[in-house]
C-alpha positions as CSV (number, residue, x, y, z in Angstrom):
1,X,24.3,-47.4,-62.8
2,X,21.6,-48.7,-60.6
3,X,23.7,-46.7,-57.8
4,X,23.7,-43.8,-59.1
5,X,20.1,-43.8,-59.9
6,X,19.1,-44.3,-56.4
7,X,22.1,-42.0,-54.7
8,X,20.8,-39.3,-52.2
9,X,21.2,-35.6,-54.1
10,X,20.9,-33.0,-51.1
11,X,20.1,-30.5,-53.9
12,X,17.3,-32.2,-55.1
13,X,13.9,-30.4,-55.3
14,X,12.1,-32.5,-52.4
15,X,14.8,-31.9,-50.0
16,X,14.4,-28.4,-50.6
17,X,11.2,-27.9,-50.2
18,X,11.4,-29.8,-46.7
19,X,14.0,-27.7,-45.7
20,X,11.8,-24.1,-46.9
21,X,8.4,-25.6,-45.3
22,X,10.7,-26.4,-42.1
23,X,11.8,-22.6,-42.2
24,X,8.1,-21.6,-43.0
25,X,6.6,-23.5,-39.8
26,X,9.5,-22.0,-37.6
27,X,8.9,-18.8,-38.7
28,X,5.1,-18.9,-38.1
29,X,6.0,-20.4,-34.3
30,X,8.3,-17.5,-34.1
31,X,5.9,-14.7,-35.2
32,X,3.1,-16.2,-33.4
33,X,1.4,-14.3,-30.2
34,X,-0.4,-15.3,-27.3
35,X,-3.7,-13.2,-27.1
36,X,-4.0,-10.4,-24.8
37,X,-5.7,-11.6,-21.5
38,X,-5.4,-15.1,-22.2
39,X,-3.3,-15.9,-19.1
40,X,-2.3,-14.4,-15.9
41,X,0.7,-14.7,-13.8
42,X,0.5,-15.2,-9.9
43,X,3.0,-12.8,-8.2
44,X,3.5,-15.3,-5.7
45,X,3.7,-18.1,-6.8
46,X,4.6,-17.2,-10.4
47,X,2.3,-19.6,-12.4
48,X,1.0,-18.8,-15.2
49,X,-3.0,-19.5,-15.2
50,X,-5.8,-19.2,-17.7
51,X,-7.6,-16.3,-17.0
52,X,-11.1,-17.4,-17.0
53,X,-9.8,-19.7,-14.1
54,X,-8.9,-16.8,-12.3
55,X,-12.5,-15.1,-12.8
56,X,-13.7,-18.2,-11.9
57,X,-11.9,-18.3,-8.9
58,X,-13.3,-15.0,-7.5
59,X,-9.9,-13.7,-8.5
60,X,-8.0,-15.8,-6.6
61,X,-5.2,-17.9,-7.5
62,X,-5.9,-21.5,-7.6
63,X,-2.7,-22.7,-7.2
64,X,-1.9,-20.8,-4.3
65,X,-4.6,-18.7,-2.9
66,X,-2.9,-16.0,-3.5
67,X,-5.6,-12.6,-4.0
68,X,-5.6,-10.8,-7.4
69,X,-6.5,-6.9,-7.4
70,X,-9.4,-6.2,-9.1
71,X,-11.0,-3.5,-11.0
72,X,-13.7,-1.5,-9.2
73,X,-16.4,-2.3,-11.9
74,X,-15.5,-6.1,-11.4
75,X,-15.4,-5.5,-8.0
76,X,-19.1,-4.2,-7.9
77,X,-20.4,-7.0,-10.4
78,X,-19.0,-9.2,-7.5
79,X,-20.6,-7.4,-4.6
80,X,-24.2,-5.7,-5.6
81,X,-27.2,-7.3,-7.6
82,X,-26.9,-7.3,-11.2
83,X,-28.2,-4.1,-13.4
84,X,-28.7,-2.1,-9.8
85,X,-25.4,0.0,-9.7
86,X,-25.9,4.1,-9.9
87,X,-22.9,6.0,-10.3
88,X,-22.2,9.2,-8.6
89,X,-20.5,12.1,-9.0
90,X,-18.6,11.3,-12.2
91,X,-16.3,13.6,-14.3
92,X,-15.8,16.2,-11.2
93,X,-13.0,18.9,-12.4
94,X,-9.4,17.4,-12.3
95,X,-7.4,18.9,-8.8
96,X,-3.8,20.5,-9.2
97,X,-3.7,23.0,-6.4
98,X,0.4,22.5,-6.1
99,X,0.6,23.4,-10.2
100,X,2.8,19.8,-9.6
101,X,4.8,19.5,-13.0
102,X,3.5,16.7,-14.9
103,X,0.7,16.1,-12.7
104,X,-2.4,16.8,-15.0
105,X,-1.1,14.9,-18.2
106,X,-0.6,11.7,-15.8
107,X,-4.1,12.0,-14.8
108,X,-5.4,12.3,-17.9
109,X,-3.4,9.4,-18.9
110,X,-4.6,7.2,-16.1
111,X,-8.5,8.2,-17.2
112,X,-7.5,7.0,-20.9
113,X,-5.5,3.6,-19.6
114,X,-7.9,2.2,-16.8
115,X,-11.6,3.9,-17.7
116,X,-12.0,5.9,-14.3
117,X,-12.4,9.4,-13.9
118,X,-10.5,9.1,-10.6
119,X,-9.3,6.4,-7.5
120,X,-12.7,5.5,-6.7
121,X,-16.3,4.7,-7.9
122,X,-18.9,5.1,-5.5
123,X,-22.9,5.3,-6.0
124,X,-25.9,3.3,-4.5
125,X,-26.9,-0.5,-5.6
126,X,-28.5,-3.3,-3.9
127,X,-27.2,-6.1,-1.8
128,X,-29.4,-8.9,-1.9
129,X,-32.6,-6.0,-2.6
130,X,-31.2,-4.4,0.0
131,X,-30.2,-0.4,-1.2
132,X,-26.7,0.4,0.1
133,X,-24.3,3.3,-0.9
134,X,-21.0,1.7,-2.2
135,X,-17.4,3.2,-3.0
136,X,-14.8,1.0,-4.2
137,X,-11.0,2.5,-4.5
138,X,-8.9,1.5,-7.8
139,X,-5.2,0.6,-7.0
140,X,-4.8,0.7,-11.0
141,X,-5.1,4.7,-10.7
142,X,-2.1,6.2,-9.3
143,X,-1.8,3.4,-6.5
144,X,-5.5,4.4,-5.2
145,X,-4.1,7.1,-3.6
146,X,-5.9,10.3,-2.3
147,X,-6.1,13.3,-3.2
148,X,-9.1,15.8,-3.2
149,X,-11.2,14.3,-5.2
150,X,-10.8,11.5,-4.2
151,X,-12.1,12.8,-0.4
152,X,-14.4,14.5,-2.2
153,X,-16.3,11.4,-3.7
154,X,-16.3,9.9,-0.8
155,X,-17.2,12.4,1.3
156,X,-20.2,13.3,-0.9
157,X,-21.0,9.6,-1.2
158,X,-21.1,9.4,2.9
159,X,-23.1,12.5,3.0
160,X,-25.9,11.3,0.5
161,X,-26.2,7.9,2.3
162,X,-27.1,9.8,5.4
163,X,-29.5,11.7,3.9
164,X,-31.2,8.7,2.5
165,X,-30.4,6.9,5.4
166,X,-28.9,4.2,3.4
167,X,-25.7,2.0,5.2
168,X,-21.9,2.9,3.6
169,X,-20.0,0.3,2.3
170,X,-16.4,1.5,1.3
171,X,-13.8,-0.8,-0.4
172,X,-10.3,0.3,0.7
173,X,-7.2,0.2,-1.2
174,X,-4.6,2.9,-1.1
175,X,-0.8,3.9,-1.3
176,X,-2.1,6.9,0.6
177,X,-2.3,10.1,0.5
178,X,-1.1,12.0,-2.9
179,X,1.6,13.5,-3.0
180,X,1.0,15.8,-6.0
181,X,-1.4,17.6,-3.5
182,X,0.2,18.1,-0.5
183,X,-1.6,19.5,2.5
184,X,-4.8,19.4,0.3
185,X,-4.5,15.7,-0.1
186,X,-3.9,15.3,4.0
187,X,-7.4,17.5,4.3
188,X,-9.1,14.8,2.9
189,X,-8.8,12.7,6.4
190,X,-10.3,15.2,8.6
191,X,-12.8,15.8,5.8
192,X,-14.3,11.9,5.1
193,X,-13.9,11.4,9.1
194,X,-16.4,14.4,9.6
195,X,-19.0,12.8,7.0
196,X,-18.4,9.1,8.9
197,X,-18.9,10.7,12.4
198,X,-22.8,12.2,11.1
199,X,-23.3,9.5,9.3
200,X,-22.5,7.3,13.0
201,X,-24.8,9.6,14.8
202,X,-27.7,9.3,12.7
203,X,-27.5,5.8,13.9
204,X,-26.2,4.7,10.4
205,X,-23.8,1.2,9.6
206,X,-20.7,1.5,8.2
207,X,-18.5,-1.1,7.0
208,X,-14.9,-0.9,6.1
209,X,-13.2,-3.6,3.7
210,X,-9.9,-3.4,3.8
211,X,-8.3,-4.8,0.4
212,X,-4.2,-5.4,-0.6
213,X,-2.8,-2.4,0.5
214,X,-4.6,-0.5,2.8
215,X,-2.0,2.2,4.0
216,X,-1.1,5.9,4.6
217,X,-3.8,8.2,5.4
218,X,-6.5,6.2,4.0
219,X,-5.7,3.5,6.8
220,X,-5.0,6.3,9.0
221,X,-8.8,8.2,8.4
222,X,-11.8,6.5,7.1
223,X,-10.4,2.8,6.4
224,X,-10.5,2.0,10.3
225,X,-13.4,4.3,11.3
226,X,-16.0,1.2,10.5
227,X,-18.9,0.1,12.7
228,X,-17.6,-3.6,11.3
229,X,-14.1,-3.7,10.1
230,X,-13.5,-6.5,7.6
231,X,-10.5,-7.5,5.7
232,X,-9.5,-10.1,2.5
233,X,-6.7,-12.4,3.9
234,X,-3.1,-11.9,3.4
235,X,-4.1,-7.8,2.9
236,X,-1.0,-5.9,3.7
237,X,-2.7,-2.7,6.3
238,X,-0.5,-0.3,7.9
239,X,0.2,3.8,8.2
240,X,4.0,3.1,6.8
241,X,5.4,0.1,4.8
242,X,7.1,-2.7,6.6
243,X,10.8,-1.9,5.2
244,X,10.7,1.7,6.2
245,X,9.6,0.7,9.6
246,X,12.4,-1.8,9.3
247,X,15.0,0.7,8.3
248,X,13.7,3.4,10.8
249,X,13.7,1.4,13.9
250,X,16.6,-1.1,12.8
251,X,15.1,-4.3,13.6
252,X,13.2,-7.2,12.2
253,X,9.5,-7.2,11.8
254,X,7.9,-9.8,13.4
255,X,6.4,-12.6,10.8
256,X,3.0,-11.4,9.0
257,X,3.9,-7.7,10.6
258,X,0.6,-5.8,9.0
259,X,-1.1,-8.3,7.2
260,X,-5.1,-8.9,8.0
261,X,-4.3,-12.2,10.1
262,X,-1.8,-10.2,12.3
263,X,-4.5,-7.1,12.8
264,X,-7.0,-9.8,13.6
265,X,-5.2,-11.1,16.2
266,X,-4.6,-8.1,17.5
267,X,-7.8,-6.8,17.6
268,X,-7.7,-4.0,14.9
269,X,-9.8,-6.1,12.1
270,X,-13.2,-7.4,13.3
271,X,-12.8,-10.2,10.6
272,X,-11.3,-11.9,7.5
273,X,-13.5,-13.1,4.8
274,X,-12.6,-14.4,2.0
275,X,-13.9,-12.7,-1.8
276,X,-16.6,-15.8,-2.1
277,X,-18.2,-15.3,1.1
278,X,-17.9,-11.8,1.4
279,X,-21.5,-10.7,-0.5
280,X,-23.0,-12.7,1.7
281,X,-21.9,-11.3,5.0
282,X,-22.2,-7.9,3.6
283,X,-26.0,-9.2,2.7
284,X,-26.0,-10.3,6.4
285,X,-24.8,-7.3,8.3
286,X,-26.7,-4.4,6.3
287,X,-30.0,-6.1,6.3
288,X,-29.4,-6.6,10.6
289,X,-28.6,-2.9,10.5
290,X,-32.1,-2.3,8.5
291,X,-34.1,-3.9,11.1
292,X,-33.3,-0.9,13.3
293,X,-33.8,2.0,11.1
């Protein structure tokens, strides 16, 4: 009697509710979500990493080293004195000279999913109290490619600093020129290397940062025109990608082909510096070029 008293009953009602509050907790664990923007993966070294390390970090993994893109905006908080920024030539009429199928609804959809009007911010700040005019290209809007306005900001941007004899600092980051635009987008070179070349002869600095990816016709017109070329390391820079060179000419790359160390070393980049150092050696080289104006 005593046995049966004290016999285990899988049916009985406090093995059930274990087995329902067991089912409950799995089901929360299952349903549960990991905020929006609470980590980040490394495309290198495929970590997963708290985002506020990353900020922290300049943007920069710190497992690896590897370089995050950033945002223009973020990239100016890095760069120019807080509560200084003035933004030009916002909201300028969208460009579809081809009538390219699909075009216009992509670019309003890109102004809706990353904030910009376009593939660059530019305007005028201060580095350190010292007034510069700035333009930072957005790879999160159609690659940063060009198109014509794009060239337009920029050349408008270039234009105003030499009015106001103010030194250009242009942040470069592009898939190149856009496609949607044909020979209109291609104009764009010609048209930013005019503004650079009277900007130069007014006796005005320039300074070209070259960011992950710097290629096409970007690299090809106003990216390497700088009076001071710099570059973030590891930044991949060339006209045409590696792989279709590869596949063109058959052969192997050599190691680092078009990255910022390889350019360096042969003479195309004046120098690497890295995100943390780099307000401070913009700081340096504009205020020099003051001296003289």
């Amino acid at each position: 009697m005593l046995k049966e008293m004290f016999k285990k009953n899988p049916s009985n009602g406090a093995g059930l509710k274990h087995v329902q509050l067991g089912e409950k907790i799995k089901d929360s664990l299952d349903e549960a979500q990991i905020p929006d923007g609470l980590f980040e993966k490394c495309e290198k070294c495929n970590e997963i990493i708290y985002t506020e390390d990353v900020v922290a970090n300049y943007y920069i993994c710190p497992n690896c080293g590897n370089y995050f893109r950033v945002s223009p905006r973020t990239r100016i908080s890095m760069i120019v004195d807080k509560g200084t920024f003035e933004e030009w030539d916002m909201e300028l009429p969208i460009s579809d000279p081809l009538n390219f199928p699909g075009y216009k609804s992509k670019l309003e959809l890109m102004k809706v999913v990353t904030n910009l009007d376009e593939a660059v911010i530019t305007g005028e700040g201060k580095i350190d109290e010292t007034r510069v005019a700035i333009g930072v290209m957005a790879s999160n809007f159609l690659m940063g490619s060009m198109g014509e306005v794009v060239g337009e900001k920029i050349t408008r941007m270039i234009e105003r600093a030499t009015e106001q004899k103010l030194p250009v600092i242009l942040f470069c980051c592009s898939g190149g020129a856009r496609m949607q635009e044909g020979i209109i987008s291609l104009m764009q070179m010609a048209k930013t290397s005019q503004a650079i070349k009277k900007h130069d002869e007014a006796g005005l600095l320039y300074v070209s940062v070259l960011t992950d990816p710097t290629t096409g016709g970007v690299m090809a017109s106003f990216a390497m025109l700088g009076d001071v070329i710099l570059a973030e390391p590891g930044a991949l820079i060339g006209f045409a990608g590696p792989r279709v060179i590869e596949q063109t000419i058959g052969q192997r790359l050599p190691e680092g082909f078009q990255r910022a160390e390889f350019l360096l070393e042969h003479g195309f980049v004046d120098k690497i510096v890295k995100r943390n150092k780099l307000k401070q050696t913009l700081s340096m080289l504009v205020k020099s070029a003051c001296v003289d104006y």
